[in-house]
LOMARKOL-172829 format. One record per residue: x, y, z of N, C-alpha, C in turn; residue in three letters; residue number from 1. Coordinates in steps of 0.1 Angstrom, whole numbers, plus 2048, in hexadecimal, padded with zeros to 3 digits. Example, Ala and Ser with C-alpha at 12.3 -4.5 7.8 and 13.67 -1.06 7.14 Angstrom:
# LOMARKOL-172829
<r n_u="884" n_v="7C7" n_w="84E" ca_u="87B" ca_v="7D3" ca_w="84E" c_u="884" c_v="7DF" c_w="84E" resn="ALA" resi="1"/>
<r n_u="880" n_v="7EA" n_w="847" ca_u="889" ca_v="7F5" ca_w="847" c_u="881" c_v="800" c_w="84F" resn="SER" resi="2"/>
END
This chain:
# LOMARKOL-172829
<r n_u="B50" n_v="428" n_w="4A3" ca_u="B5A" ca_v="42B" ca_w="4AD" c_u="B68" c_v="427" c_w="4A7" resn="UNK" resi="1"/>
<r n_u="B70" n_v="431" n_w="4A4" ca_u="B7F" ca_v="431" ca_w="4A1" c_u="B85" c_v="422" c_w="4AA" resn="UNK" resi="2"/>
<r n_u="B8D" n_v="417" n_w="4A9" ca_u="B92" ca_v="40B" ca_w="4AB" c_u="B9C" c_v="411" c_w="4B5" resn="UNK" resi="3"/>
<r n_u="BA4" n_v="420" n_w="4AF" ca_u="BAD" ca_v="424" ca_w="4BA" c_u="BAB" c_v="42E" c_w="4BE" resn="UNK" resi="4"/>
<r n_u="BA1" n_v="42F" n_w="4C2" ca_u="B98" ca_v="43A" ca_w="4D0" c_u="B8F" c_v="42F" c_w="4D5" resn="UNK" resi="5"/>
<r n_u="B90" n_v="424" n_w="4DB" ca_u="B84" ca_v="421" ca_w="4E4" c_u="B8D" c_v="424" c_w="4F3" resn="UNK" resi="6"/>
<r n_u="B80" n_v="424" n_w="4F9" ca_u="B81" ca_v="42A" ca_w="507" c_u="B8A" c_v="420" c_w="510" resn="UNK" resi="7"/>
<r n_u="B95" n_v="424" n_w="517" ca_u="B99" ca_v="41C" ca_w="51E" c_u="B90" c_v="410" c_w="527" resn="UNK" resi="8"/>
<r n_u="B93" n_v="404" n_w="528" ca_u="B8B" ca_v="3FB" ca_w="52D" c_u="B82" c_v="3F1" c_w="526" resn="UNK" resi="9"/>
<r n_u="B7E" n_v="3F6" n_w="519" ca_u="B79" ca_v="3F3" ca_w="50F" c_u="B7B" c_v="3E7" c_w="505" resn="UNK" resi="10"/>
<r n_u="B78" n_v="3E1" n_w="503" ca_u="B7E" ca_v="3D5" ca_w="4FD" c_u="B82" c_v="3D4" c_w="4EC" resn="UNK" resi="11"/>
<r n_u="B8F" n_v="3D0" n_w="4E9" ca_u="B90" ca_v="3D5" ca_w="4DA" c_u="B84" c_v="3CE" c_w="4CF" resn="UNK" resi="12"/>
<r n_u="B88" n_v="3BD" n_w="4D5" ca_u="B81" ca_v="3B5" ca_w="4CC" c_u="B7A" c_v="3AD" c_w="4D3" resn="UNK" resi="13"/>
<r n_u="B70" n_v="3A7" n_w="4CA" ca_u="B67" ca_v="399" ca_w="4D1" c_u="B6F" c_v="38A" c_w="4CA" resn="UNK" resi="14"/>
<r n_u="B6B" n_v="385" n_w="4D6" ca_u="B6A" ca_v="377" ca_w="4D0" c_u="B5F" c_v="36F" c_w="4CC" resn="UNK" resi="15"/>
<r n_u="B5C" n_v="366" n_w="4C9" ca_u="B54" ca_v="360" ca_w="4C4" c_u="B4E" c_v="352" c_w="4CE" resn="UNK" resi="16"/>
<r n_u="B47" n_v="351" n_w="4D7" ca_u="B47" ca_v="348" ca_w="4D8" c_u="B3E" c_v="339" c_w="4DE" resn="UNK" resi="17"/>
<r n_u="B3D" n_v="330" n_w="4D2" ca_u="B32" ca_v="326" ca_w="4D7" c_u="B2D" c_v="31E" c_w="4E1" resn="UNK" resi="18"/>
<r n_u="B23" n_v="31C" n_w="4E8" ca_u="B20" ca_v="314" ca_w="4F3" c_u="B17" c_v="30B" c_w="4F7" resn="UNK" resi="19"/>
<r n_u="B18" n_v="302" n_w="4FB" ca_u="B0C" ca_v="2FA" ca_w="4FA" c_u="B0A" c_v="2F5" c_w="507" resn="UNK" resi="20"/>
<r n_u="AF9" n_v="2F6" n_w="505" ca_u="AEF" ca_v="2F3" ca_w="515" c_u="AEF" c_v="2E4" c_w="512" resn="UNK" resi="21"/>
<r n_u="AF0" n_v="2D8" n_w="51A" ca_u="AF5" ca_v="2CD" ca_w="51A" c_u="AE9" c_v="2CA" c_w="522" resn="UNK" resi="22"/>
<r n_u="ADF" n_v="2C5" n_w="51A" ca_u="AD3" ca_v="2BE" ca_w="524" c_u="AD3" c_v="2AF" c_w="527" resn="UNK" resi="23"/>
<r n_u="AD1" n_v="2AE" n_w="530" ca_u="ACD" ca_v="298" ca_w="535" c_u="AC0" c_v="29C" c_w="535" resn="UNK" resi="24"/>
<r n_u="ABC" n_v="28E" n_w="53A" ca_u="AAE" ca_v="28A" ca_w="535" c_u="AA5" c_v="28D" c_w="540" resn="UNK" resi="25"/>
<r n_u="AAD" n_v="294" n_w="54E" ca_u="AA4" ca_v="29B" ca_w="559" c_u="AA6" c_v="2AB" c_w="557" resn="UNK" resi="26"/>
<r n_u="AA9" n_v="2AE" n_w="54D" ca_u="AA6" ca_v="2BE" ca_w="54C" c_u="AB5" c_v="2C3" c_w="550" resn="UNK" resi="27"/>
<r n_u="ABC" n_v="2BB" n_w="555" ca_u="AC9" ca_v="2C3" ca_w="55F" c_u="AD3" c_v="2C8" c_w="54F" resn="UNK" resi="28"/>
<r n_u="ADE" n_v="2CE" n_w="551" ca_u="AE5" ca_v="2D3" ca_w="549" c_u="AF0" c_v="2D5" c_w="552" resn="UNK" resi="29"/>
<r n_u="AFD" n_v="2CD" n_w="543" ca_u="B0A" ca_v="2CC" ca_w="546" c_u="B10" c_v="2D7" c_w="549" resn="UNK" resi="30"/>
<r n_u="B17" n_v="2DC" n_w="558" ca_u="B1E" ca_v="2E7" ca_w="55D" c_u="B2E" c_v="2E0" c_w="55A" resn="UNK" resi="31"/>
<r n_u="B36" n_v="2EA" n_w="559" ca_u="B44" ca_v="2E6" ca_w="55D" c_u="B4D" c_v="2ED" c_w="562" resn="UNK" resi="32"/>
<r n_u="B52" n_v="2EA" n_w="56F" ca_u="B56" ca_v="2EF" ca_w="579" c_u="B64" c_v="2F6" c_w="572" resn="UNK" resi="33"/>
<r n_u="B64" n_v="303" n_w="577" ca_u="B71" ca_v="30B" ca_w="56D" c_u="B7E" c_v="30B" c_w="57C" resn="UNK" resi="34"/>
<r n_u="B89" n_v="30C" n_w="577" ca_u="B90" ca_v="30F" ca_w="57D" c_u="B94" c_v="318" c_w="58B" resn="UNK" resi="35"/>
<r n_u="B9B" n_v="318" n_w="591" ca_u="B98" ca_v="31E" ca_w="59C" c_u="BA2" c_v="32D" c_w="59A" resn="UNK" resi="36"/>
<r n_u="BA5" n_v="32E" n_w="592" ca_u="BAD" ca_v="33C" ca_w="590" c_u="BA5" c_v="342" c_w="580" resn="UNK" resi="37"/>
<r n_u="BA6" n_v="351" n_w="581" ca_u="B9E" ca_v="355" ca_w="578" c_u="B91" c_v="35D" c_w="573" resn="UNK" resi="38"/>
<r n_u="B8F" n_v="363" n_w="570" ca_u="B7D" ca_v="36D" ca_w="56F" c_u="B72" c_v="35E" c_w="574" resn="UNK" resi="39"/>
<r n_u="B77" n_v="353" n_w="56E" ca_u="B6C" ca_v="349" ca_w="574" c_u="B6D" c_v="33F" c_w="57F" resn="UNK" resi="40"/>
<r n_u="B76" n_v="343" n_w="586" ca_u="B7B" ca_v="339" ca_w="590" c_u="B6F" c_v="33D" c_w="59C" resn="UNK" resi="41"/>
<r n_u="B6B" n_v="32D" n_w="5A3" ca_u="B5C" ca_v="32B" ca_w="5A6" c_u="B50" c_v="329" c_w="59C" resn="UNK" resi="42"/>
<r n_u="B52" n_v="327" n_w="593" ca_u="B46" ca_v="32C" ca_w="58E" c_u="B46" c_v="31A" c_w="57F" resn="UNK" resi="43"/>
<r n_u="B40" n_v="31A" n_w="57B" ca_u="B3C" ca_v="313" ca_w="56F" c_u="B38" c_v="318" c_w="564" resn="UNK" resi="44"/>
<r n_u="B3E" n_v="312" n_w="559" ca_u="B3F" ca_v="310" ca_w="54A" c_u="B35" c_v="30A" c_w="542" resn="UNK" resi="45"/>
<r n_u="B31" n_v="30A" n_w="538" ca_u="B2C" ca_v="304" ca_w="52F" c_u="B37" c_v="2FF" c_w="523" resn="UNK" resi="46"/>
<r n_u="B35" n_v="2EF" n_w="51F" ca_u="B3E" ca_v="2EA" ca_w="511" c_u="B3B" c_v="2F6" c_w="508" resn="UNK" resi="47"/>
<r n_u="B48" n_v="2F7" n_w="500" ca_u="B48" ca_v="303" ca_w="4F7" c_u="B54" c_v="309" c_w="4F5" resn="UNK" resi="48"/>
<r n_u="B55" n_v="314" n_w="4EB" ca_u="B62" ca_v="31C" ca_w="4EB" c_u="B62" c_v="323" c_w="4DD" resn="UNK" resi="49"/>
<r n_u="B6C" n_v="327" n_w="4DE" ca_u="B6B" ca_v="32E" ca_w="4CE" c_u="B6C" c_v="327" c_w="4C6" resn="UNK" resi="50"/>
<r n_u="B6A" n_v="333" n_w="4BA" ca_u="B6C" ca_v="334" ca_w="4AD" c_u="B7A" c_v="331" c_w="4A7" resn="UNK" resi="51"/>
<r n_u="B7E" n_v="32B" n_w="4A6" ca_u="B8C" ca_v="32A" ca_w="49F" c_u="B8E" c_v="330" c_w="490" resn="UNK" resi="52"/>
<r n_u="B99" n_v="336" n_w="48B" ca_u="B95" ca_v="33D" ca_w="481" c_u="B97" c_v="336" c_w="475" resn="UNK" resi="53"/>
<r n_u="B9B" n_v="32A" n_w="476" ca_u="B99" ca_v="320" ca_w="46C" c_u="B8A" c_v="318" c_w="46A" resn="UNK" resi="54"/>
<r n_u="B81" n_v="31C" n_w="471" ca_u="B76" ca_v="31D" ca_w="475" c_u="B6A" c_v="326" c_w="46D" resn="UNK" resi="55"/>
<r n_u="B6E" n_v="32D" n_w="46B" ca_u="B64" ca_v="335" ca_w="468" c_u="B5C" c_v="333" c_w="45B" resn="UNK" resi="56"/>
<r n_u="B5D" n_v="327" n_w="451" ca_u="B51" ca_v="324" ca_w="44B" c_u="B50" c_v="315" c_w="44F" resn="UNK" resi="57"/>
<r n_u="B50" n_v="312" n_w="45B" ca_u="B49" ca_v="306" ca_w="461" c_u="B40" c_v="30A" c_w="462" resn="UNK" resi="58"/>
<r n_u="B33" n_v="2FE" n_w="467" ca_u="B28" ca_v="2FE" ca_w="46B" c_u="B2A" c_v="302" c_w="47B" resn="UNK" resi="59"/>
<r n_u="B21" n_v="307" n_w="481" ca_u="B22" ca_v="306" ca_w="48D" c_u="B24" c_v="2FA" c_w="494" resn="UNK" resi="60"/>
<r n_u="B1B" n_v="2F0" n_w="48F" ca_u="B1E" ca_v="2E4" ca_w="493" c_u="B2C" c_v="2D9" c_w="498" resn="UNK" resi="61"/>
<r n_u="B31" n_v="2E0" n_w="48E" ca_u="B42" ca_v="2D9" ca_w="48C" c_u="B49" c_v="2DB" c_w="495" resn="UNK" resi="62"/>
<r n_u="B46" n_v="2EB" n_w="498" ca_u="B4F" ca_v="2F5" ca_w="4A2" c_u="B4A" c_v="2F0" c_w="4B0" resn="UNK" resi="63"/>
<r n_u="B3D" n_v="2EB" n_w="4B1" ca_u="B3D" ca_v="2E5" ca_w="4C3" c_u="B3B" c_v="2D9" c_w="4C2" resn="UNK" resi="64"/>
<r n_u="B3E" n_v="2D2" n_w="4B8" ca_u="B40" ca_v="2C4" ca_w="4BA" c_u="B50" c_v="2C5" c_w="4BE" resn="UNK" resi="65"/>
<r n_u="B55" n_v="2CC" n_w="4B5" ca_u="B69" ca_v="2CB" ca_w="4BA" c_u="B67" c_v="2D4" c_w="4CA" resn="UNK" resi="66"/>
<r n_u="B60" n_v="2DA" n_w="4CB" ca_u="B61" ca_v="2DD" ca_w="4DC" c_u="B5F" c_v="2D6" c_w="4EA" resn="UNK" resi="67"/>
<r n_u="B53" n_v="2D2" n_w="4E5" ca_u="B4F" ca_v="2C2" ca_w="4ED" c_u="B58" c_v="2B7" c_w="4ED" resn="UNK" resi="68"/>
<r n_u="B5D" n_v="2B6" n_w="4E0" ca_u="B69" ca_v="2A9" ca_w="4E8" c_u="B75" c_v="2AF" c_w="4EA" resn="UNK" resi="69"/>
<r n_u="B76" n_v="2BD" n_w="4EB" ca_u="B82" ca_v="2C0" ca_w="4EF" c_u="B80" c_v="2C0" c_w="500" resn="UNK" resi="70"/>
<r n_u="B72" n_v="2C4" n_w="502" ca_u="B71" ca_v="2CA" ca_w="50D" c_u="B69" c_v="2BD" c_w="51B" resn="UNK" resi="71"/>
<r n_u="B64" n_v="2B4" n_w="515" ca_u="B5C" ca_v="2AA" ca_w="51C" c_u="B5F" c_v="29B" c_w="517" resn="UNK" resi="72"/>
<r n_u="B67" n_v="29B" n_w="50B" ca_u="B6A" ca_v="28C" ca_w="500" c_u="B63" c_v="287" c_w="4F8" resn="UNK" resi="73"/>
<r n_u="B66" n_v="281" n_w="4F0" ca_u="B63" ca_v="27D" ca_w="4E2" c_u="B58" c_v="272" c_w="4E8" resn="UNK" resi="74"/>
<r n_u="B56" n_v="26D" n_w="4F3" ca_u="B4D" ca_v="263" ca_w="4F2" c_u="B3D" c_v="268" c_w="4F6" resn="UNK" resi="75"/>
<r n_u="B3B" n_v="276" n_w="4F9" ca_u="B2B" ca_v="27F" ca_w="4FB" c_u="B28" c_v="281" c_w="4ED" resn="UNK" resi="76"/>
<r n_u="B1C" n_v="27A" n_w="4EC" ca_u="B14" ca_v="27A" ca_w="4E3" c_u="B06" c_v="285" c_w="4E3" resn="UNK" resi="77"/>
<r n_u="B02" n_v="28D" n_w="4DF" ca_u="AF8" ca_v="293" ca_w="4DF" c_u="AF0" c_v="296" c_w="4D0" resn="UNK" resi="78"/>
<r n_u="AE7" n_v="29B" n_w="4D8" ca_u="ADE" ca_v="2A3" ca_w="4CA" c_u="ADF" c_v="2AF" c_w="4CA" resn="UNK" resi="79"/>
<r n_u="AE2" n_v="2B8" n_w="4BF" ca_u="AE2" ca_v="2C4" ca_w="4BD" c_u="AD8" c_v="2CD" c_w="4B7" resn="UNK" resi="80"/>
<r n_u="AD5" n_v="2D6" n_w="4C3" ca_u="AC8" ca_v="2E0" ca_w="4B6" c_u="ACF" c_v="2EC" c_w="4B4" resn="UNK" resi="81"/>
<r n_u="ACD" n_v="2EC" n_w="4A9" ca_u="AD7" ca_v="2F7" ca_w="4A2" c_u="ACF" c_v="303" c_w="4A3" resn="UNK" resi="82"/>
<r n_u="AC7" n_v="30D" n_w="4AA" ca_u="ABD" ca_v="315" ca_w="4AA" c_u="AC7" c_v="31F" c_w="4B5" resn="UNK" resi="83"/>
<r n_u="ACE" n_v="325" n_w="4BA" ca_u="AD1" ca_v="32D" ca_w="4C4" c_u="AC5" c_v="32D" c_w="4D0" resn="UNK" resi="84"/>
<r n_u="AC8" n_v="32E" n_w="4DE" ca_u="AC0" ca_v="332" ca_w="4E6" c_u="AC2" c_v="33C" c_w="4F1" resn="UNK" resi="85"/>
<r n_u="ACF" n_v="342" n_w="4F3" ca_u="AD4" ca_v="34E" ca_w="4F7" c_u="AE2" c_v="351" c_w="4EF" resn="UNK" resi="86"/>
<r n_u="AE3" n_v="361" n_w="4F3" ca_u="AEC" ca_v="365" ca_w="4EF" c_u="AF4" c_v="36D" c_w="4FA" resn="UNK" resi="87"/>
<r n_u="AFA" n_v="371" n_w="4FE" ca_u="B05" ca_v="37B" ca_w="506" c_u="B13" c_v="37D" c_w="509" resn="UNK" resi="88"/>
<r n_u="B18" n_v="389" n_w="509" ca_u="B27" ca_v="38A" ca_w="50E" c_u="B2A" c_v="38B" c_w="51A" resn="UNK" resi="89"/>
<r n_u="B39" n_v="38B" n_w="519" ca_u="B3E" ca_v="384" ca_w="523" c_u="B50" c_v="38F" c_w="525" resn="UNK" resi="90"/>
<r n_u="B52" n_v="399" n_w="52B" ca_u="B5B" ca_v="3A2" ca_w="52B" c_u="B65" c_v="397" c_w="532" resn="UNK" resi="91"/>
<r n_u="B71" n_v="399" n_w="52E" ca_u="B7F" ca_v="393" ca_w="539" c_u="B8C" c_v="398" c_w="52D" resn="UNK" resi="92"/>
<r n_u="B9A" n_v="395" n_w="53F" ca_u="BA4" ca_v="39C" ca_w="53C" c_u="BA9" c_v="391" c_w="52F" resn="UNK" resi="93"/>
<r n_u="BAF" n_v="38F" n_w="528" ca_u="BB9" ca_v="388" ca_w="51D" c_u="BC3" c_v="389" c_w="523" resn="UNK" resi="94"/>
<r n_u="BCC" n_v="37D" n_w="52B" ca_u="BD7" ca_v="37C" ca_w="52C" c_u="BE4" c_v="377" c_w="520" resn="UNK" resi="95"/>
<r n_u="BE3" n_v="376" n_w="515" ca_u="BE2" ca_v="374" ca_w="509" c_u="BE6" c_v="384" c_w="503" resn="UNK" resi="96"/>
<r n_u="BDE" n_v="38B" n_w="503" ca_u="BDD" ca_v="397" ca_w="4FB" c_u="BE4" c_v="3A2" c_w="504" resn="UNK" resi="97"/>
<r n_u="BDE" n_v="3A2" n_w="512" ca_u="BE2" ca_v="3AA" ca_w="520" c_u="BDB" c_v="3B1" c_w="519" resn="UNK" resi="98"/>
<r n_u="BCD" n_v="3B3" n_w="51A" ca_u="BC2" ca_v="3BC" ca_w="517" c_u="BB2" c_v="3BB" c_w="51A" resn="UNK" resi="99"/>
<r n_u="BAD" n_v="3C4" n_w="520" ca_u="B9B" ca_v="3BC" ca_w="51F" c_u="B98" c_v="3B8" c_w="513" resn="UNK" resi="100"/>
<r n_u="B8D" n_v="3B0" n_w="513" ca_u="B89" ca_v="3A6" ca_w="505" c_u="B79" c_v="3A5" c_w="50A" resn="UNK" resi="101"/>
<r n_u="B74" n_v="39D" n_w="504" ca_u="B66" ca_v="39F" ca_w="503" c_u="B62" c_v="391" c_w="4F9" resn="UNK" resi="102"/>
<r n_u="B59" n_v="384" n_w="4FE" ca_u="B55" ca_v="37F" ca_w="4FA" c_u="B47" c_v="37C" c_w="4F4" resn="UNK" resi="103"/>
<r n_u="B43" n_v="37A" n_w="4E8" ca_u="B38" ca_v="37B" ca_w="4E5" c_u="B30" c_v="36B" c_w="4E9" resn="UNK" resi="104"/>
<r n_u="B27" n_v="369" n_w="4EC" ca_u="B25" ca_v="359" ca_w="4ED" c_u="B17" c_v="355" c_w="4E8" resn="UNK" resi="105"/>
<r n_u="B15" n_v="34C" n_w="4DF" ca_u="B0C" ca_v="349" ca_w="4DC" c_u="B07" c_v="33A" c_w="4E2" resn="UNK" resi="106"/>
<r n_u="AFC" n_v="339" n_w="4E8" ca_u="AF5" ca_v="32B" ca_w="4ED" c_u="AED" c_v="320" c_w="4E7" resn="UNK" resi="107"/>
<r n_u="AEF" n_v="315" n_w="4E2" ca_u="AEC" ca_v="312" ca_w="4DD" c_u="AE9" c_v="303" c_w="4E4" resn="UNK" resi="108"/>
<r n_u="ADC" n_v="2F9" n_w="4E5" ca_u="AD5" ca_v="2F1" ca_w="4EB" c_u="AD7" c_v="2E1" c_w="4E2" resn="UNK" resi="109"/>
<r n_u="ADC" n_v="2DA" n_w="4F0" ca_u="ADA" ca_v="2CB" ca_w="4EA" c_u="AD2" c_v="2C1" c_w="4F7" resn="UNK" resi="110"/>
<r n_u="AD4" n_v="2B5" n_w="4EF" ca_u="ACD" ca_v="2AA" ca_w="4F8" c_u="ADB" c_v="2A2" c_w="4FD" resn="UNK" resi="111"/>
<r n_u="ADD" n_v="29B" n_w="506" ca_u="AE6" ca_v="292" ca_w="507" c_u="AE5" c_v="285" c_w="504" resn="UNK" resi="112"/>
<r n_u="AEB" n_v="280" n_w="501" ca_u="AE6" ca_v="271" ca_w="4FA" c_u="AEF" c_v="268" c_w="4FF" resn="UNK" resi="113"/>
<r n_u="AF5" n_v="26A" n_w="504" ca_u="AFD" ca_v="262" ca_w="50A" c_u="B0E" c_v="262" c_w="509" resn="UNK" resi="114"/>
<r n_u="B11" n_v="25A" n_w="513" ca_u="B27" ca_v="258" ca_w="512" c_u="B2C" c_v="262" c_w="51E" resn="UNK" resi="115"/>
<r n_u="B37" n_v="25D" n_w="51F" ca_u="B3F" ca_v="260" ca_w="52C" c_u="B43" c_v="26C" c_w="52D" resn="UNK" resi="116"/>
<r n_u="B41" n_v="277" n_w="533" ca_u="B4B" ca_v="281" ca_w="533" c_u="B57" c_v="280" c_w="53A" resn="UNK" resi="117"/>
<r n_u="B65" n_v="287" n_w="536" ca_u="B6F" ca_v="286" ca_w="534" c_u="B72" c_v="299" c_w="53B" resn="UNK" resi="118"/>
<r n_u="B71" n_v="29E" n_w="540" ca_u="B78" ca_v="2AA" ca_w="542" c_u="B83" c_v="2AB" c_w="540" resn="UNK" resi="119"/>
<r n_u="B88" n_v="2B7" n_w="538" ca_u="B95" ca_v="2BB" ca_w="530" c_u="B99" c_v="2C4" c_w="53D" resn="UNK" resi="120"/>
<r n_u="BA4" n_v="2C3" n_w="53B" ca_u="BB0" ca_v="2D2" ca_w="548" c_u="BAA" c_v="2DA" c_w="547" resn="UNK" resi="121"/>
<r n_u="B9E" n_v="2E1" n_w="53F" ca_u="B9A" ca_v="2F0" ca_w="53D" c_u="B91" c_v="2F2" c_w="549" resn="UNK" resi="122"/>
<r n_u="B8D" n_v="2E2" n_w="54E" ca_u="B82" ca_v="2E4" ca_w="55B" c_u="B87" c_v="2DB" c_w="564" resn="UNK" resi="123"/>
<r n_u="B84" n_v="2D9" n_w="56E" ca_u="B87" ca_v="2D5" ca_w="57C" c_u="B7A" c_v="2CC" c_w="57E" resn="UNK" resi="124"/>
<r n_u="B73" n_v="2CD" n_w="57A" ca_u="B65" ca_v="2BE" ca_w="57B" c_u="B58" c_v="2C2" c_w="573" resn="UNK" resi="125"/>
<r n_u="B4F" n_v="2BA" n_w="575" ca_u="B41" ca_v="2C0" ca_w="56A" c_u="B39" c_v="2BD" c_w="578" resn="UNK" resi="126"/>
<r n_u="B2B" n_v="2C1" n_w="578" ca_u="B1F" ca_v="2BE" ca_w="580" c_u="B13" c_v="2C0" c_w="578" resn="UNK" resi="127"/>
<r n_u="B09" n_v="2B7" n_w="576" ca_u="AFE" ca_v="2B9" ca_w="56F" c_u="AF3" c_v="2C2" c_w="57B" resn="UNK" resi="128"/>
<r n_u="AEF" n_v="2C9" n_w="575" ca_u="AEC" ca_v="2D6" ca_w="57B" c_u="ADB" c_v="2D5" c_w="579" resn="UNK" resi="129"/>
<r n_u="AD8" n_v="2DA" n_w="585" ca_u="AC8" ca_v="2D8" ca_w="585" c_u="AC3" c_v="2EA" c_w="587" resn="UNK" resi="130"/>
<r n_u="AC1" n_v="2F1" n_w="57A" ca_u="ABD" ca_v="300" ca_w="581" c_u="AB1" c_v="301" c_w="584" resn="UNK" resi="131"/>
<r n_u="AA5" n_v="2F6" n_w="586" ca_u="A9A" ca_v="2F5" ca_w="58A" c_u="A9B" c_v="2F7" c_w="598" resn="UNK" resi="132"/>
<r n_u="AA1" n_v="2F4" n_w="59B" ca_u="AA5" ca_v="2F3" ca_w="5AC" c_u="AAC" c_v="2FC" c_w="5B9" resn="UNK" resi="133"/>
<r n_u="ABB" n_v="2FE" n_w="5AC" ca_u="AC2" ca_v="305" ca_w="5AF" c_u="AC6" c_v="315" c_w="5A7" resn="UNK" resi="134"/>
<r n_u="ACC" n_v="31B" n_w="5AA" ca_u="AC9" ca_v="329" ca_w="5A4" c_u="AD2" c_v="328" c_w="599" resn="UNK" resi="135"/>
<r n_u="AD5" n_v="32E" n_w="58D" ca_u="ADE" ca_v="32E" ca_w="585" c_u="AE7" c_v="337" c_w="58A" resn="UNK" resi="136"/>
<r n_u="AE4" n_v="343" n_w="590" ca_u="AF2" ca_v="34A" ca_w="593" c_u="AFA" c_v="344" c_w="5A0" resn="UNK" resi="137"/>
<r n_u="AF2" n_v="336" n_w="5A7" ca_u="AFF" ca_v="333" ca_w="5AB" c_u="B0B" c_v="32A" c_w="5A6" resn="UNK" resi="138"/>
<r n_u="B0A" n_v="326" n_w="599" ca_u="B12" ca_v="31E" ca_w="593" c_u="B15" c_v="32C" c_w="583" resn="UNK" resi="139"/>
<r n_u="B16" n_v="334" n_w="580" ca_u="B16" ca_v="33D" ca_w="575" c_u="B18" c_v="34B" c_w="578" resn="UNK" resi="140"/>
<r n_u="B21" n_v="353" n_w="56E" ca_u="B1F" ca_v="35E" ca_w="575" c_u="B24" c_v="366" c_w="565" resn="UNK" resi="141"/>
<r n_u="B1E" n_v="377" n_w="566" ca_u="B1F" ca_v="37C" ca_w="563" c_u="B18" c_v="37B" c_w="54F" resn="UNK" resi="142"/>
<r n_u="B22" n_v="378" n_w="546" ca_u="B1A" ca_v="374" ca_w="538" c_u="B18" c_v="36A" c_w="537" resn="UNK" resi="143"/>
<r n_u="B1B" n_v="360" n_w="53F" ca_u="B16" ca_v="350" ca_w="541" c_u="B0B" c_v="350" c_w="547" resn="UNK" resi="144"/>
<r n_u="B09" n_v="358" n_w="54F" ca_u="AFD" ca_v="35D" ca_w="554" c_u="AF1" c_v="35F" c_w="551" resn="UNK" resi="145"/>
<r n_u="AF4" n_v="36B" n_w="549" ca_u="AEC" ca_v="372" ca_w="540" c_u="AE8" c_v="362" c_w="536" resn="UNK" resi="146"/>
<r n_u="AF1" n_v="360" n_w="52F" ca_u="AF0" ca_v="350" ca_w="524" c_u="AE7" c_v="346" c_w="52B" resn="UNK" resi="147"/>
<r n_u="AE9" n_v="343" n_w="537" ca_u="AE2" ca_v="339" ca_w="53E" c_u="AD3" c_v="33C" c_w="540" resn="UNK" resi="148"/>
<r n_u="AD1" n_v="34A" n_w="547" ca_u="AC7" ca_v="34E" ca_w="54A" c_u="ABA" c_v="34F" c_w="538" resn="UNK" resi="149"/>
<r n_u="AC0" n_v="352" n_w="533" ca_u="AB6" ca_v="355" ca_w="525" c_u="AB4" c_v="346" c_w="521" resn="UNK" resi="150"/>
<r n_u="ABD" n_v="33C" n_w="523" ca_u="AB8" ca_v="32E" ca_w="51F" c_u="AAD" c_v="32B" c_w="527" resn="UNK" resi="151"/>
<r n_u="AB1" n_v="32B" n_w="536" ca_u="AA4" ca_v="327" ca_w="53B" c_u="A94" c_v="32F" c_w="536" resn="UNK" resi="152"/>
<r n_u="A98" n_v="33B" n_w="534" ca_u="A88" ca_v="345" ca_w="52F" c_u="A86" c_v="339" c_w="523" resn="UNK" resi="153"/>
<r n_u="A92" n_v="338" n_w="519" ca_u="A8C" ca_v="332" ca_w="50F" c_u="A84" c_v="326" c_w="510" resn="UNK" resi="154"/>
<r n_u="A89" n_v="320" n_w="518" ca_u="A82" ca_v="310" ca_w="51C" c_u="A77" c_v="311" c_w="523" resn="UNK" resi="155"/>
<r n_u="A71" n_v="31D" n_w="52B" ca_u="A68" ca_v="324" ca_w="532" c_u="A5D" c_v="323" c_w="524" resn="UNK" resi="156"/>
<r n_u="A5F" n_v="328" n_w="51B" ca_u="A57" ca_v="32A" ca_w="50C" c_u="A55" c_v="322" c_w="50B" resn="UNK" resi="157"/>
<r n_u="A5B" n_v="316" n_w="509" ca_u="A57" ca_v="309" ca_w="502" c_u="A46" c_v="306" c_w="507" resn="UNK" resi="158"/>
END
C-alpha cells in the first residue's frame, strides 16, 4: 500500500510499545488507573510505554525498567521474564500529530518482589487486580484488552 493512498481513517504509523503484567504473590496484577480524560479514561493501564528512538538497540529489558520507574518508582523491584506473552494493538487519535495512530504493544510477564509504588501524573492511582474474580473487561478495554485477555489464556497453559 502506497504511504500516500491509505484510506482515510487509517493510521499512518505504529508505535512501539512495551508492557508489563506485574504479578504479587496472590496471582493479582498491577492495574493503573488512567486519567479521566481520553480514549482511556475509566479504564486501567499497565507499567510500560514506548520505544524511544534512542532506544532501539537496548535490550528490552532496559526499556521497561526506565518505564517502571518512570511510571511506579525506582523503589519496585521485580523479576523479569523476558519471553513475550501477548501481543496487540491499540488504535487512538495523536494529539501530538492531530492524526489517528495506532499502537503496537507487546506483553511481557514479571514477579513482584517488592518496594513502594509511587504513581507518576500519567495515572491517578494503581489497584492490584484480581481477574480470577473479577472480569478483565471491567478494568481494560479495547487492545489492553485484547493484551490482558491472551495473558490470562497464557497462564491458563501453564
Amino acid at each position: 500500500m502506497d504511504i500516500d493512498k491509505i484510506p482515510e481513517g487509517y493510521p499512518q504509523f505504529f508505535n512501539v510499545s512495551l508492557k508489563l503484567v506485574l504479578e504479587n504473590e496472590r496471582g493479582e496484577i498491577l492495574g493503573m488507573k488512567c486519567q479521566n480524560e481520553g480514549y482511556l479514561a475509566g479504564y486501567y493501564d499497565l507499567p510500560g510505554g514506548r520505544i524511544n528512538p534512542d532506544e532501539l538497540q537496548a535490550p528490552f529489558k532496559q526499556i521497561i525498567d526506565r518505564e517502571v520507574t518512570e511510571e511506579v518508582g525506582s523503589d519496585v523491584k521485580y523479576e523479569f521474564k523476558p519471553r513475550p506473552v501477548s501481543i496487540s494493538k491499540q488504535p487512538f487519535f495523536s494529539d501530538t500529530l492531530g492524526r489517528d495512530n495506532c499502537m503496537f504493544m507487546v506483553f511481557f510477564r514479571a514477579k513482584y518482589l517488592g518496594g513502594e509504588i509511587k504513581i507518576s501524573d500519567e495515572h491517578i492511582g494503581y489497584k492490584w487486580l484480581d481477574l480470577k474474580k473479577e472480569p478483565a473487561e471491567k478494568y481494560f478495554t479495547e487492545g489492553f484488552l485484547d493484551g490482558v485477555k491472551e495473558y490470562l489464556k497464557s497462564k491458563e497453559a501453564e
